[in-house]
LONUMI-218612 format. One line per 5 residues: their letters; for each residue x, y, z negated of N, C-alpha, C. Coordinates in steps of 0.02 Angstrom, whole numbers, plus 50000, padded with zeros to 5 digits. Layout:
a) X,Y,Z,X,Y,Z,X,Y,Z ~ ...
# end
This chain:
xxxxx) 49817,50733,60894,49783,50755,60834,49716,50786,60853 ~ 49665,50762,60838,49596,50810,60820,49599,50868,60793 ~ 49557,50913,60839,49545,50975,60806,49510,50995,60779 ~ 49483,50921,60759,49427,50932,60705,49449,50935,60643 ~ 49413,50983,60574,49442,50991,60491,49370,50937,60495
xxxxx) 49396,50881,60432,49349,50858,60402,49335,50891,60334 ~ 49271,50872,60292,49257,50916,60238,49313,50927,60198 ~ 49357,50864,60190,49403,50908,60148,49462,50946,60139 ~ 49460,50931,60203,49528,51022,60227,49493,51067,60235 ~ 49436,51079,60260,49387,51142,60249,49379,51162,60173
xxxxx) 49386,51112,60131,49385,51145,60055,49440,51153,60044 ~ 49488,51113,60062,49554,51146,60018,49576,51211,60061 ~ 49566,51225,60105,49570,51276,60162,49570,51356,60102 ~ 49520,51349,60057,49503,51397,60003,49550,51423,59988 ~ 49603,51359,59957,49650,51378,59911,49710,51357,59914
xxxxx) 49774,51395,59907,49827,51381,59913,49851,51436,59941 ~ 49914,51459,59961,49964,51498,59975,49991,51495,60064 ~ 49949,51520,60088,49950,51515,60179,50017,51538,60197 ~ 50023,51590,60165,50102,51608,60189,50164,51588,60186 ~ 50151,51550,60115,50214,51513,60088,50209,51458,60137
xxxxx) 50148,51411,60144,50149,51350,60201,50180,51364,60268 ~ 50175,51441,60292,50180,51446,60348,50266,51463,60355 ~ 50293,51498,60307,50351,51511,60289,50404,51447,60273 ~ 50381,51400,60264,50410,51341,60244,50390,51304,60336 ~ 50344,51294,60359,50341,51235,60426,50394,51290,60459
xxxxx) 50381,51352,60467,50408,51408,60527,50496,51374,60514 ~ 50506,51376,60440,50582,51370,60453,50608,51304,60479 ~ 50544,51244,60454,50563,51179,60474,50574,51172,60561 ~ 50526,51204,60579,50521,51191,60672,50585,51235,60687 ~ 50617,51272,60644,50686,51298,60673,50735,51267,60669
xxxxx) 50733,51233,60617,50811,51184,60598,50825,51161,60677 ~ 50894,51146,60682,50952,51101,60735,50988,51055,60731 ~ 50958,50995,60754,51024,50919,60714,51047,50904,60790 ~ 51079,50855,60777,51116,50810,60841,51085,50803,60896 ~ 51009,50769,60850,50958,50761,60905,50915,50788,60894
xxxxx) 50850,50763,60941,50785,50821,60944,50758,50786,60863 ~ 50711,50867,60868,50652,50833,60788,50614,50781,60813 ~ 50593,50768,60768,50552,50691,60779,50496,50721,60750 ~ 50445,50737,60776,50378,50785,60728,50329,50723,60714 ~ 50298,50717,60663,50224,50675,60670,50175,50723,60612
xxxxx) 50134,50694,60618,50067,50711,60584,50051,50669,60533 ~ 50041,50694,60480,50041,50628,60434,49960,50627,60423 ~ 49928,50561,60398,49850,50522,60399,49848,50538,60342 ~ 49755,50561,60324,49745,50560,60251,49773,50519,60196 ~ 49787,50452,60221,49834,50401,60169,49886,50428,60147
xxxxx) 49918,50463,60166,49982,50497,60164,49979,50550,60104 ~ 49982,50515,60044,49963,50606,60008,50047,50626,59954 ~ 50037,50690,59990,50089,50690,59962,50082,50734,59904 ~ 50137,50763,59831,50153,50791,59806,50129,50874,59799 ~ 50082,50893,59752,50041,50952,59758,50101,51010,59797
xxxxx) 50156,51006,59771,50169,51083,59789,50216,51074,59874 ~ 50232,51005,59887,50264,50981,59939,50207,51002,60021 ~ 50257,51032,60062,50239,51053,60141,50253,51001,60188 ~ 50289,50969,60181,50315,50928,60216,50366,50870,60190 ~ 50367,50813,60226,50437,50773,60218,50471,50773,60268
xxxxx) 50545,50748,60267,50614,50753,60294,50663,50711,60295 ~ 50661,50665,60316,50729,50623,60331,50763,50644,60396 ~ 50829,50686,60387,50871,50671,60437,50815,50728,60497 ~ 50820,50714,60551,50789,50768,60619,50726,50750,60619 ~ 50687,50673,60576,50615,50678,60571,50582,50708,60522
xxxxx) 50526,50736,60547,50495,50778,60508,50413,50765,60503 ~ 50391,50757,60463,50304,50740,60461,50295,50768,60405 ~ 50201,50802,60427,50196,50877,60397,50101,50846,60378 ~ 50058,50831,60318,49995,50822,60338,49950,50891,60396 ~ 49886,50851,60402,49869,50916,60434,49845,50965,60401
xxxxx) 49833,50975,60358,49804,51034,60293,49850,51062,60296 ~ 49924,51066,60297,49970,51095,60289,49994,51138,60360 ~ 49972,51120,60417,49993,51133,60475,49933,51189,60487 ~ 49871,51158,60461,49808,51213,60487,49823,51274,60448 ~ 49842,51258,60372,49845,51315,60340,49918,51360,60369
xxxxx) 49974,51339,60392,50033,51370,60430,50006,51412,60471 ~ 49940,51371,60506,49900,51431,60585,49878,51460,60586 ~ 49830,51461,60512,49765,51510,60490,49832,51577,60485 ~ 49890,51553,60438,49946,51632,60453,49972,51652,60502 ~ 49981,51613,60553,50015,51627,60617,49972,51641,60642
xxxxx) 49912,51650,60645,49853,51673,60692,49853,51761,60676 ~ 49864,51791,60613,49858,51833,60580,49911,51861,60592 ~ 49964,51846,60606,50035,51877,60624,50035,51899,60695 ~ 49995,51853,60722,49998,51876,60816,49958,51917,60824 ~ 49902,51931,60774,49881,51988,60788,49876,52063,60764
xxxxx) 49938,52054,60745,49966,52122,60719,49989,52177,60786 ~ 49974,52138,60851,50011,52153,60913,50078,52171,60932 ~ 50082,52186,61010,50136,52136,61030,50221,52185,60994 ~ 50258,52165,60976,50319,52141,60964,50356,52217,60970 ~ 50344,52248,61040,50360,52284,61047,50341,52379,61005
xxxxx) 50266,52369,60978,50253,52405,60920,50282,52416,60850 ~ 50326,52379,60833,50355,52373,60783,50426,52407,60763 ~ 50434,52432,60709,50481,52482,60703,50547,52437,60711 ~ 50553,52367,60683,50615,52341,60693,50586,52244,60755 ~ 50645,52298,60810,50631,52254,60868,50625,52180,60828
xxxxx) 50694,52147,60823,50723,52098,60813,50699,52058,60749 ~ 50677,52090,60701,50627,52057,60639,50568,52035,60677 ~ 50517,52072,60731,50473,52063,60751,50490,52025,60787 ~ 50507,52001,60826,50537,51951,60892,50527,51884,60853 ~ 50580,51906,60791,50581,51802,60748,50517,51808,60712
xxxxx) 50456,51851,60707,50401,51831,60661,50358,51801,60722 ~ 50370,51823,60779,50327,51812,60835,50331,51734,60881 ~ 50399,51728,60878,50435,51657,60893,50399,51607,60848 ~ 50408,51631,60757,50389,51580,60736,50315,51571,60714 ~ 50282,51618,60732,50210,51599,60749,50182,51557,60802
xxxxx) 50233,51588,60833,50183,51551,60902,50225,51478,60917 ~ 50281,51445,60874,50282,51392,60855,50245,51358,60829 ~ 50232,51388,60777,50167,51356,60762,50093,51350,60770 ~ 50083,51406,60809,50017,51381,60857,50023,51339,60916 ~ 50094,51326,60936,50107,51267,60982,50112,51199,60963
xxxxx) 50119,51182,60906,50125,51120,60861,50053,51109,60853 ~ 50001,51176,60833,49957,51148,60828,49897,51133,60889 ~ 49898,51173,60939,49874,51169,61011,49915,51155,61038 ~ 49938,51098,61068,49989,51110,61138,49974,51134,61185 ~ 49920,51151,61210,49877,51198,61277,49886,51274,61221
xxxxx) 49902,51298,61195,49891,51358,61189,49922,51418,61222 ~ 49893,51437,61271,49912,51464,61347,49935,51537,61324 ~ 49924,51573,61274,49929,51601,61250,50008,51628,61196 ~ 50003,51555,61156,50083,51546,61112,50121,51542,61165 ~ 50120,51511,61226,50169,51498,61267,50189,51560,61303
xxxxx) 50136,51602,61334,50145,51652,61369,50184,51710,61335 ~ 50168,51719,61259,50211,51781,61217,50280,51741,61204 ~ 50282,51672,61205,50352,51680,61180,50404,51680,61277 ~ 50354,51675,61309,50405,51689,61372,50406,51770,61379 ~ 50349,51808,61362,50357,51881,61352,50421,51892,61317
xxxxx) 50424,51892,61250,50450,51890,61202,50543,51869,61199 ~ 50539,51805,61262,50628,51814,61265,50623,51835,61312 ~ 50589,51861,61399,50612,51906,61434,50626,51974,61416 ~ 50589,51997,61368,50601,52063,61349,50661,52069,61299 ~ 50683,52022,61273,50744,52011,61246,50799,52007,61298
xxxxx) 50765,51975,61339,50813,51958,61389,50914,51999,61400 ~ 50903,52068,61391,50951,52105,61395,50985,52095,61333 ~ 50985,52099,61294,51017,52082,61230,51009,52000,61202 ~ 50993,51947,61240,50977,51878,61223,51067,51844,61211 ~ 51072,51802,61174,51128,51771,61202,51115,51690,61195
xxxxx) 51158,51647,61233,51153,51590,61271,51123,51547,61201 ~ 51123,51552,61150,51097,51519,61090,51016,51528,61075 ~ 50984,51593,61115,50926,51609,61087,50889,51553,61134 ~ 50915,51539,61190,50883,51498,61263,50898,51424,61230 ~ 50952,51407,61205,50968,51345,61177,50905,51324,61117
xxxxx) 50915,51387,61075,50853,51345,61044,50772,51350,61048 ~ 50755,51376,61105,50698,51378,61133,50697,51305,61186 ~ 50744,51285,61213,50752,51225,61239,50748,51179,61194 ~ 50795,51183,61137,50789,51126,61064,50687,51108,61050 ~ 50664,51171,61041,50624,51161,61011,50568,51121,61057
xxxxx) 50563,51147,61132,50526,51143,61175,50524,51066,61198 ~ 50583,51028,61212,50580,50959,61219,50568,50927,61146 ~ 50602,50961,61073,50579,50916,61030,50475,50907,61023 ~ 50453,50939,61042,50365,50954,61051,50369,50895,61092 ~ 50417,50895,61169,50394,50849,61208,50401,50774,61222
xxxxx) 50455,50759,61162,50474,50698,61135,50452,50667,61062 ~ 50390,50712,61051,50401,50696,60981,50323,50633,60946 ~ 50307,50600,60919,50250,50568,60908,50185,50588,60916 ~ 50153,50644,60961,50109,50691,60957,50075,50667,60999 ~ 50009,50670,60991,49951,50639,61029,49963,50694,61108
xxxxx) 49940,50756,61116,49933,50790,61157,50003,50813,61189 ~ 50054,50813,61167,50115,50863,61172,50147,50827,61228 ~ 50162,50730,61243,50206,50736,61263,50205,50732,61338 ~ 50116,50750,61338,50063,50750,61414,50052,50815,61447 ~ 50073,50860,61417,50043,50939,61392,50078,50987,61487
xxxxx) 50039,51002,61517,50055,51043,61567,50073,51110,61544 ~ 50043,51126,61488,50067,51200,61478,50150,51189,61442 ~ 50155,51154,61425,50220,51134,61393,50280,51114,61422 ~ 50254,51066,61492,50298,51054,61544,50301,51117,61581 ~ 50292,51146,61609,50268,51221,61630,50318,51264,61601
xxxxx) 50336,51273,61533,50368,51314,61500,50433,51303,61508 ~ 50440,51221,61517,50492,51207,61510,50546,51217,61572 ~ 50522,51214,61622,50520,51223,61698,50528,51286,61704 ~ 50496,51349,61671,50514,51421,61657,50569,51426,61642 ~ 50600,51381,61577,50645,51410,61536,50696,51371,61571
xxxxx) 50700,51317,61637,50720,51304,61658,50785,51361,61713 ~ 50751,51391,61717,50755,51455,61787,50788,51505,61729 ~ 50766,51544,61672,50800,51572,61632,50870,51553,61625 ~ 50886,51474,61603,50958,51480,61584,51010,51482,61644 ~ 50964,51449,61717,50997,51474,61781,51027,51536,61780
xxxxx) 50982,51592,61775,50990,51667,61782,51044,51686,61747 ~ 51056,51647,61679,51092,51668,61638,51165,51639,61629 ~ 51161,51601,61703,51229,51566,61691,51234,51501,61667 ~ 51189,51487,61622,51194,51430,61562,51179,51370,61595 ~ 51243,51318,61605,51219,51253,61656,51155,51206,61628
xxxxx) 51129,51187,61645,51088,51128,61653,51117,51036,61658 ~ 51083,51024,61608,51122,50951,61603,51062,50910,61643 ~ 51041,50919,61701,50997,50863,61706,50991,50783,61707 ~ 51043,50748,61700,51057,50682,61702,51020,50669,61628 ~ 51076,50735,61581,51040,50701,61495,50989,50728,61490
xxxxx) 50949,50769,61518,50876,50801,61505,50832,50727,61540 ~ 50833,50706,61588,50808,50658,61625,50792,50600,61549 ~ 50870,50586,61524,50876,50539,61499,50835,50526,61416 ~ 50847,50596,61404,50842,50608,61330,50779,50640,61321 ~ 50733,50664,61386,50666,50695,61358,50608,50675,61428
xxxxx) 50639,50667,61478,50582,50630,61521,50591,50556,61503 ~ 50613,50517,61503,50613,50440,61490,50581,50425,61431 ~ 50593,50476,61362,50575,50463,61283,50500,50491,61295 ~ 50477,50557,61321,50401,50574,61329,50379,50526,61380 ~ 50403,50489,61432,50359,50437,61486,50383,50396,61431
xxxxx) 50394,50346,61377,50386,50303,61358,50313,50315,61276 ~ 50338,50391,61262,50261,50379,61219,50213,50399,61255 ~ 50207,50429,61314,50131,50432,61335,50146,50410,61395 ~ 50121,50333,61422,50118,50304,61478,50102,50324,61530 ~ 50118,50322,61609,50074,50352,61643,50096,50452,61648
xxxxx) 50147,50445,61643,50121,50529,61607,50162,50580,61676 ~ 50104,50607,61710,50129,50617,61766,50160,50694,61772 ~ 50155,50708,61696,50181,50803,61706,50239,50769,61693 ~ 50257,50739,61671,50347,50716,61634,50382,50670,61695 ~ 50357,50639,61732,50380,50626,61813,50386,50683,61848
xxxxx) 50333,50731,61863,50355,50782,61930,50389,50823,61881 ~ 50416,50858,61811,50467,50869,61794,50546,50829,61822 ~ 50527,50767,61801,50611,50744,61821,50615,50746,61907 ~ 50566,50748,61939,50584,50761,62007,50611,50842,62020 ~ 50585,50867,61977,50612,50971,61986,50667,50962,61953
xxxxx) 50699,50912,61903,50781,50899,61879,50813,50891,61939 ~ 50808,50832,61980,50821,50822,62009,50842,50853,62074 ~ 50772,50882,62106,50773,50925,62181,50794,50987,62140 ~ 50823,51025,62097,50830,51102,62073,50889,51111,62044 ~ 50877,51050,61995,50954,51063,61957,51008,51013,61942
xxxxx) 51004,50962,61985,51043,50904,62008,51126,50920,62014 ~ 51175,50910,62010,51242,50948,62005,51288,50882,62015 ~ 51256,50808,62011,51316,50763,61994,51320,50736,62064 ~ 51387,50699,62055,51419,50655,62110,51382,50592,62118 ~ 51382,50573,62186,51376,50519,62185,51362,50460,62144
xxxxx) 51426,50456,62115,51413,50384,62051,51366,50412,62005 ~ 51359,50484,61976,51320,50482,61934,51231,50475,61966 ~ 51232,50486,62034,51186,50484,62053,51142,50401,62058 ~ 51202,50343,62066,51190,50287,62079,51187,50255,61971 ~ 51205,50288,61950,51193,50268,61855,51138,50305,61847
xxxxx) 51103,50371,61884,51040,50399,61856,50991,50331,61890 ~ 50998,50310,61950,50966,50256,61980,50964,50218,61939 ~ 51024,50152,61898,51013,50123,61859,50985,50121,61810 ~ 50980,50174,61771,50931,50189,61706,50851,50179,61738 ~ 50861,50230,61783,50776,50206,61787,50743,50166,61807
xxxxx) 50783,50114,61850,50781,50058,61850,50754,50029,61795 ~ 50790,50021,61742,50802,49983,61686,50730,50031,61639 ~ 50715,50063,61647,50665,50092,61602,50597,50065,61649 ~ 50607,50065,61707,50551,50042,61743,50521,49969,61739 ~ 50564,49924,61729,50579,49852,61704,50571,49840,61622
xxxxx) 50578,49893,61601,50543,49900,61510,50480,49913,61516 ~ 50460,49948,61571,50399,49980,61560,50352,49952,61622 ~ 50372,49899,61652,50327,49853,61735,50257,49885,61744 ~ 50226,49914,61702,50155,49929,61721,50127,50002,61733 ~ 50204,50023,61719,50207,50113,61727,50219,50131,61792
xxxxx) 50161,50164,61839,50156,50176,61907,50197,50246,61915 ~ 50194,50275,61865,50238,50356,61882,50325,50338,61878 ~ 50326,50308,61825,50418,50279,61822,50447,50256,61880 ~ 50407,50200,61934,50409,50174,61971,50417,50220,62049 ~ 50380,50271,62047,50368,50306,62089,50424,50379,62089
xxxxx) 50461,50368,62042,50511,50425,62031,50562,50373,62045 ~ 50575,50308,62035,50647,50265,62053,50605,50270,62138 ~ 50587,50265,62187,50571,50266,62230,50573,50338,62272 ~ 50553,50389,62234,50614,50440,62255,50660,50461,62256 ~ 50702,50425,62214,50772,50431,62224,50799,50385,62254
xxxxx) 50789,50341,62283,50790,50282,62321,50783,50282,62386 ~ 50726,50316,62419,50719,50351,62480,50756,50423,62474 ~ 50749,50460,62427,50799,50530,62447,50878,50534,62460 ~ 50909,50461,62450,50989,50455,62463,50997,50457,62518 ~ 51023,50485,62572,51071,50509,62611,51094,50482,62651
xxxxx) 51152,50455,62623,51213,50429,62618,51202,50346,62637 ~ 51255,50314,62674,51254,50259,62705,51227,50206,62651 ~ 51266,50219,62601,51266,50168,62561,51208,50143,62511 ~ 51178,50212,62539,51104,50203,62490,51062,50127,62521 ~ 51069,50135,62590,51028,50052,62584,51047,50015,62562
xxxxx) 51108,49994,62548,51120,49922,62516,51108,49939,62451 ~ 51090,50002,62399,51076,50020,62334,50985,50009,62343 ~ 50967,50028,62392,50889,50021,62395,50875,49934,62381 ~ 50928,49918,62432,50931,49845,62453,50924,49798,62391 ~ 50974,49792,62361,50995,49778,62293,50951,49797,62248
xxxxx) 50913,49845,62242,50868,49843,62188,50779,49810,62205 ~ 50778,49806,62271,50725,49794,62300,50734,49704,62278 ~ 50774,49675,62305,50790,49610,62285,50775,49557,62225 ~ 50829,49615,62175,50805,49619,62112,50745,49615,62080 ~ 50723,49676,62079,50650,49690,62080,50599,49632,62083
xxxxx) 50585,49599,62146,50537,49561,62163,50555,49480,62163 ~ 50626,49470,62114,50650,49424,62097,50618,49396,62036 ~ 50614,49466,61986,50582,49469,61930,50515,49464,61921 ~ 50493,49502,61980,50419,49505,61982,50383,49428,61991 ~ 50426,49407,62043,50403,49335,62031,50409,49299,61987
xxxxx) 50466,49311,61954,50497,49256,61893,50455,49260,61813 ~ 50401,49330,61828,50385,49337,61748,50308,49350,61785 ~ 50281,49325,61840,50249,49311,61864,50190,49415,61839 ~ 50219,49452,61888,50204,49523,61878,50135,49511,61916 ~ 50090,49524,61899,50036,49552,61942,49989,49619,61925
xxxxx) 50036,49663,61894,50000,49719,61879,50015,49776,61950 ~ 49983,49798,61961,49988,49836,62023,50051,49900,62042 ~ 50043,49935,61999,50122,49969,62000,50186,49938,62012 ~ 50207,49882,61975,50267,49850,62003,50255,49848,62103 ~ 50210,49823,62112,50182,49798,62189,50191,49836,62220
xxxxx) 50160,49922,62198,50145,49952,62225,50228,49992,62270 ~ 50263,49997,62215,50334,50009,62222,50357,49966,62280 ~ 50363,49896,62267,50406,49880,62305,50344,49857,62367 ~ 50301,49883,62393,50250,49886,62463,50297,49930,62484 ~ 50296,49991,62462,50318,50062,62494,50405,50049,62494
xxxxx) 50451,50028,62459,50512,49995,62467,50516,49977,62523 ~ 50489,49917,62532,50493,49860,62581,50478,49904,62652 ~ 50422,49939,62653,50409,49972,62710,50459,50013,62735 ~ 50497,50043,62685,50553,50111,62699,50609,50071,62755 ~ 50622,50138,62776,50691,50107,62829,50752,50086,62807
xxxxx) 50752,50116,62725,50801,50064,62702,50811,49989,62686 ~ 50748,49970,62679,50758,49911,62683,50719,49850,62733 ~ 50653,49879,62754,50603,49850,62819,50618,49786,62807 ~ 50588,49765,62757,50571,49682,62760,50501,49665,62728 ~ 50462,49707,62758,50389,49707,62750,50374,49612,62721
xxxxx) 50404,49582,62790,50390,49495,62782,50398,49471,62717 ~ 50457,49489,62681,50491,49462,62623,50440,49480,62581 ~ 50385,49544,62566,50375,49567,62515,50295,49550,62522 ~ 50248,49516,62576,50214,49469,62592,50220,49409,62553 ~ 50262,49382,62563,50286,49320,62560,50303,49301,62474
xxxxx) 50309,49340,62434,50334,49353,62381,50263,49366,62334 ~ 50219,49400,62370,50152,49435,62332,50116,49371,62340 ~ 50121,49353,62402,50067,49267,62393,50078,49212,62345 ~ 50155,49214,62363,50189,49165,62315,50150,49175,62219 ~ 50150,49235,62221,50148,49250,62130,50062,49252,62140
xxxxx) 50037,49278,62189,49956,49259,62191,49947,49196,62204 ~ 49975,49126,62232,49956,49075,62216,49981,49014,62182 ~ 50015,49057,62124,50028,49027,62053,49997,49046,62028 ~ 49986,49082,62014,49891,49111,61984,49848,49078,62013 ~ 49819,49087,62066,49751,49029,62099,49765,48958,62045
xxxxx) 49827,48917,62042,49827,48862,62030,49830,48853,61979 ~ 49841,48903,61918,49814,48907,61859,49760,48919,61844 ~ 49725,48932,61881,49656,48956,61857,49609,48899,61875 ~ 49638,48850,61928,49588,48791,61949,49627,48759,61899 ~ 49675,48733,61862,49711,48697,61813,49690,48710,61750
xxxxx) 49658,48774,61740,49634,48769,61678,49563,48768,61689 ~ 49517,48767,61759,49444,48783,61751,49415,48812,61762 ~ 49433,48883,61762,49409,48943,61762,49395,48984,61824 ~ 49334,49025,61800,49312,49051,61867,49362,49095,61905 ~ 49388,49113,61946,49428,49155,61980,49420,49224,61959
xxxxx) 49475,49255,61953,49455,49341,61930,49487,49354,61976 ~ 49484,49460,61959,49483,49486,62035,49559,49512,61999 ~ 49602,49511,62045,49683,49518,62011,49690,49608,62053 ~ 49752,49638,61997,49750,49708,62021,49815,49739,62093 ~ 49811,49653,62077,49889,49682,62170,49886,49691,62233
xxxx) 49893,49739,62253,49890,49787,62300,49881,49728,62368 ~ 49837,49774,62416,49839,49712,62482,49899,49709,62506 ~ 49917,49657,62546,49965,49647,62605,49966,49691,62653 ~ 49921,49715,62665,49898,49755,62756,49935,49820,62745
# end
């Protein structure tokens, strides 16, 4: 989303009821369904109903932006009533403060600031917190990072927090699911923002920090990302996280799992004739590893799919272009 108001949210900006807007999104970003919210931003086309804040089907939620700026212009005004701890009643102040700075996080995802008071804000709770207040600071925190948002699902201050609040529910006892965090909020944020390298070195800190499963589940976290990597052939960070878990196995049996997917892999690559550089790039560094050292094979394989290309390009005419797959050497 732009943070730019065009002229006419700056006029309607005048008029209307800031508190009530802000009182209505604050409760929406609290709700809890099955799954995460689904947030979007709705386009000037989108007009909705004078006295309407938002729409709602089910855990998705889309809010225009007039409605979200005017939520911030109040939450800006609430945070600065100062901090939390001035206030005659702790615990009223705590949830006005939470849900402000929800909503200055919806509307900045860098706001270094919303992020920092609400980690103030449950450490100082901390002694009186219970395992639900961390749950839905987690709810809310991946629904931001899974959700249709231009900035959010790229956002370092956001991965950052999450990685904080990571270590919180440690402290507190409260296990960590990383297989379904992997599954359900790094795979869904690396599939809307491509490339997205805060949501990779997250699932590697799942992984190296809060990893807990056996074996097999370790060889089904392999398969998924496999399989998301093969949805996604041109995604160099996806690729490069199945390749750490690939080299980080151990265990005997991991080469013939390296083995087996390496195979695979460059079976396909040839067969759907891959020449985007990330697939390549993967299985260069594969091939090189001691699990599998068949440097030759993966030579032999890159020429092959580079000169089915050459012979299409003299078959149809055309001048030679410069292709993006990685050298041999």
């Amino acid at each position: 989303m732009s943070r730019a108001l065009d002229k006419g949210i700056k006029e309607a900006l005048g008029h209307g009821d800031h508190e009530k807007v802000f009182s209505e999104v604050a409760s929406a970003l609290a709700q809890r369904h099955e799954h995460l919210l689904e947030i979007e931003l709705l386009g000037p086309s989108h007009v909705l109903p004078h006295d309407a804040v938002y729409l709602q089907d089910g855990n998705a939620l889309a809010l225009p932006k007039l409605r979200l700026v005017q939520a911030f212009i109040a939450a800006r005004k609430k945070l600065g009533y100062g901090a939390p701890s001035s206030a005659p009643n702790l615990a009223e102040s705590r949830e006005v403060v939470m849900q402000a700075t929800a909503v200055a996080l919806l509307m900045d995802a860098e706001n270094l600031t919303a992020a920092n008071t609400r980690k103030r804000t449950l450490a100082a709770a901390a002694a009186a917190a219970t395992p639900d207040m961390l749950q839905r600071e987690k709810y809310f925190i991946d629904s931001l990072l899974t959700s249709r948002l231009h900035r959010h699902t790229k956002s370092p201050t956001l991965w950052s927090h999450r990685r904080w609040l990571l270590g919180q529910l440690g402290r507190a006892g409260l296990p960590v699911d990383a297989a379904s965090d992997l599954r359900r909020v790094v795979f869904v944020s690396g599939e809307r923002h491509p490339r997205n390298y805060y949501a990779w070195c997250h699932a590697r800190h799942l992984v190296d920090v809060c990893w807990d499963g056996s074996a097999d589940d370790m060889d089904g976290l392999v398969d998924d990302t496999r399989r998301w990597c093969l949805a996604h052939h041109d995604d160099v960070s996806g690729w490069m996280f199945l390749l750490s878990l690939l080299l980080g196995k151990d265990r005997e049996e991991a080469k013939g799992k390296a083995r087996a997917v390496f195979d695979d892999t460059i079976r396909l690559a040839e067969g759907f004739r891959w020449r985007n550089e990330s697939v390549w790039y993967f299985l260069r560094n594969l091939a090189a590893s001691e699990h599998v050292d068949d440097v030759l094979g993966f030579r032999r394989a890159m020429e092959r799919v580079r000169g089915t290309g050459e012979e299409q390009r003299r078959g149809s005419r055309r001048q030679p272009t410069q292709t993006n797959m990685p050298d041999t050497a």
